[in-house]
N, C-alpha and C positions, 0 to 999 in steps of 0.2 A: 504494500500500500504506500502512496506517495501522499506528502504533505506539505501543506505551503508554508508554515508559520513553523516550523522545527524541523531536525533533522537528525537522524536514528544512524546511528554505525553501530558492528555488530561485530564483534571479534573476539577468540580466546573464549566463547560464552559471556560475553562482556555485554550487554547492549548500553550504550550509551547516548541519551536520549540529549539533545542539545535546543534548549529555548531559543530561537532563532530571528527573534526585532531587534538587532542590534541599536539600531538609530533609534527605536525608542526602549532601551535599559530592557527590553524582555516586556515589557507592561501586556499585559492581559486584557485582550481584546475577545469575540468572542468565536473568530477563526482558531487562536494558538489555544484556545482553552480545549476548543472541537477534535483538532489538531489530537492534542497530547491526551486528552479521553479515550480517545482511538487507539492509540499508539500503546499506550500502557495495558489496554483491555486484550490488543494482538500482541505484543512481547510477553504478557501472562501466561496466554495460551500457549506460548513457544516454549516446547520442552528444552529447544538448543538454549534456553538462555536462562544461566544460575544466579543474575546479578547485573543490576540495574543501576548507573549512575542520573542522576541528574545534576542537569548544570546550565550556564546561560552564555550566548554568543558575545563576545564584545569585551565593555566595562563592566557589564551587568552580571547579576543573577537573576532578577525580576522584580520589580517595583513595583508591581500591584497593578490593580485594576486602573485602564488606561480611559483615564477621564475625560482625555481629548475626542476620541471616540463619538461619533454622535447615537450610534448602536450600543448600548452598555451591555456590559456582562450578567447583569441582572434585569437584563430586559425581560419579561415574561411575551411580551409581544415582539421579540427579536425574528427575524428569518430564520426558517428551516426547523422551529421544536416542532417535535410530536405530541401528540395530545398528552399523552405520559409526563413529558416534558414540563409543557405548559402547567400544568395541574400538580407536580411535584414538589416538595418544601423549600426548593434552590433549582437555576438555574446554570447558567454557564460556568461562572466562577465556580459551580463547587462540583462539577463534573470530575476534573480531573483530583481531583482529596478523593473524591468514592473512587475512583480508580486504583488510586495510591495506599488506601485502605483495604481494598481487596488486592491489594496486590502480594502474593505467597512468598517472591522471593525479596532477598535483600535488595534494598534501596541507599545509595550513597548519595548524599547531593556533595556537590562538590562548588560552596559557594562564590563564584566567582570575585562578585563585589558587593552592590547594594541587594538585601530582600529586604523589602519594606511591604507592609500592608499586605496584600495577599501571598505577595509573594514569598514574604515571613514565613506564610503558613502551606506553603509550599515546601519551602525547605526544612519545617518541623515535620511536615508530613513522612518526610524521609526516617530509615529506619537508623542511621548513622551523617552526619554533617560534619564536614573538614570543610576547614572555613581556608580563604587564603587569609593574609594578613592587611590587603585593600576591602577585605567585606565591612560593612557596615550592616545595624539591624533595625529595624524601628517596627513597633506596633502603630504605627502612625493612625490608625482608623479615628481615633481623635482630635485631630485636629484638621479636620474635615468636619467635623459634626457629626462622625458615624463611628458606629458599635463596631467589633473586631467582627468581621467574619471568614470564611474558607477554611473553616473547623480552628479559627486561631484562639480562642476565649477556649475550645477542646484542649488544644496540644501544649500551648504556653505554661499551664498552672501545673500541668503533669512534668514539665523537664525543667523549671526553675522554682516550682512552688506557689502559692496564691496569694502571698505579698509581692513577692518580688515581681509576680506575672500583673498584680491589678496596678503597680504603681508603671511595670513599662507599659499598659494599656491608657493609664489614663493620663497621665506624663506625654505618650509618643515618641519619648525622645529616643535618638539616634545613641548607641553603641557600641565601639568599635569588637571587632576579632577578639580583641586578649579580655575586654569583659564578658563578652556573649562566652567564651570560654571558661570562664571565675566562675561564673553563674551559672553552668553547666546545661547552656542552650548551644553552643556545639561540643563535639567531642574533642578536637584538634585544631590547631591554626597552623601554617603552613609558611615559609615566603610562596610567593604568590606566582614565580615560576617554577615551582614545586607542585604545584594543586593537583595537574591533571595527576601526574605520575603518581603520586601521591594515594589518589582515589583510586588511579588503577589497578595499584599494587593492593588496596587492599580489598577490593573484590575480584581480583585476582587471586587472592589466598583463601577466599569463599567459593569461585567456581569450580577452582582445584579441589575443595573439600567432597565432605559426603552431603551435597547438596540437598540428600530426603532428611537428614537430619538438620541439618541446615534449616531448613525451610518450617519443620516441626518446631523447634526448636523458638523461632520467630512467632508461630501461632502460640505458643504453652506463656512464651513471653508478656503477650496483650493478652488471651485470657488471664494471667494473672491481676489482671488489671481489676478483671471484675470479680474474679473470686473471693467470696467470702471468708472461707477459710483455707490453713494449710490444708489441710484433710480434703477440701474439694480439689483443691490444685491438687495433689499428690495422685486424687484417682485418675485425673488430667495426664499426666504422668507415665502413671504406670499400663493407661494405654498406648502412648507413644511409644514408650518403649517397647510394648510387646509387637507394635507395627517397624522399630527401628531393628530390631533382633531379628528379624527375616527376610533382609536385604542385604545385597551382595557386599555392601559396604560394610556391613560389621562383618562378614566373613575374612574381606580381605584387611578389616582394621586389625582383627585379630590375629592374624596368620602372619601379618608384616609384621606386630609386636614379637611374637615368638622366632620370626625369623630373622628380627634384628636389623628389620630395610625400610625406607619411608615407603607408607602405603601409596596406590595408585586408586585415587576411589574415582567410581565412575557414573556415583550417581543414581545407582539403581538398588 
């Protein structure tokens, strides 16, 4: 499938998905939104592919919903929805987060520069974020005169807390790499000609892995989110495991231990 507003490279089991407005910072029009809904709904389906980055063309990562736009991304009377569509609790902007939430395998974004405002909550949506050292963050949705949305008011309180997440929401303010870092809204900062490599190397050390645990492993993770107790995570658990115990990968993890060689898993 071909697309106009991104662009998809695919190597090593790598797919890496690139937000592609350069001239305008990545902003979120309701082509690139269409675009990458697509895009992540068909790379899900691809068994060839263990690991997913995201990232943005240019200076950018993605600065949010593109207000210059005379179509908005929250048009409910936009071109081309289906009834579905129209009638559903969100429209364009939050297309691509249900993607990214259903999405099985690992997601890295790899934040180029600015995410601001949806596009924040694009690169929280990610399962892992390596920031460079030019990113900047902002929940900027206030100072507009609007509420967080694209699941950001969801994912902010869970990876910094629900002080620290109300005061960047209602603040807005900007951020740099090393405190989105402190506050444990990315995982890593990077120098900034370091990023791609960076990202690739390490969903490159997850395509190589045993990708069905991998991928379990990611689900047991966000259900734990909602489980109420250890005891309900644990029976979570211990069916995983008894699905990870009869794949070729714990045979061959096994057998490499004992034979004293790095395993070759292959995924199955």
């Amino acid at each position: 499938m071909s697309y106009e507003l991104i662009k998809i490279e695919i190597s090593d089991e790598i797919a890496t998905l690139t937000l592609n407005r350069p001239q305008k910072l990545n902003a979120l029009n309701p082509q690139i939104l269409r675009d990458m809904a697509n895009a992540l709904k068909e790379l899900n389906e691809d068994d060839g592919v263990k690991a997913l980055i995201l990232t943005g063309a240019g200076r950018g990562f993605c600065t949010g919903a593109d207000l210059s736009e005379e179509v908005k991304a929250t048009d409910k009377n936009q071109p081309g929805l289906s009834r579905a569509e129209k009638t559903g609790p969100f429209v364009s902007l939050g297309w691509g987060i249900q993607q990214m939430a259903r999405f099985t395998k690992p997601i890295i974004a790899a934040v180029n520069g600015p995410a601001v405002g949806a596009g924040l909550s694009y690169a929280m949506a990610a399962d892992i974020r390596i920031a460079s050292e030019k990113a900047v963050f902002s929940a900027i949705f206030i100072k507009r005169g609007l509420v967080p949305d694209a699941g950001a008011s969801y994912y902010l309180p869970r990876l910094v807390g629900v002080s620290k997440a109300l005061e960047l929401m209602w603040t807005g303010n900007l951020i740099d790499a090393r405190e989105a870092e402190r506050i444990g809204l990315v995982n890593s900062v990077v120098p900034h000609e370091e990023l791609v490599e960076t990202a690739r190397q390490f969903a490159l050390n997850l395509a190589k892995g045993p990708s069905l645990a991998i991928e379990m492993t990611k689900r047991m993770a966000y259900t734990s989110l909602r489980s109420d107790s250890v005891v309900m995570q644990m029976s979570i658990e211990d069916y995983m495991q008894e699905v990870a115990r009869h794949t070729d990968d714990v045979r061959e993890g096994m057998n490499a231990f004992l034979e004293k060689r790095t395993p070759q898993f292959k995924g199955k």
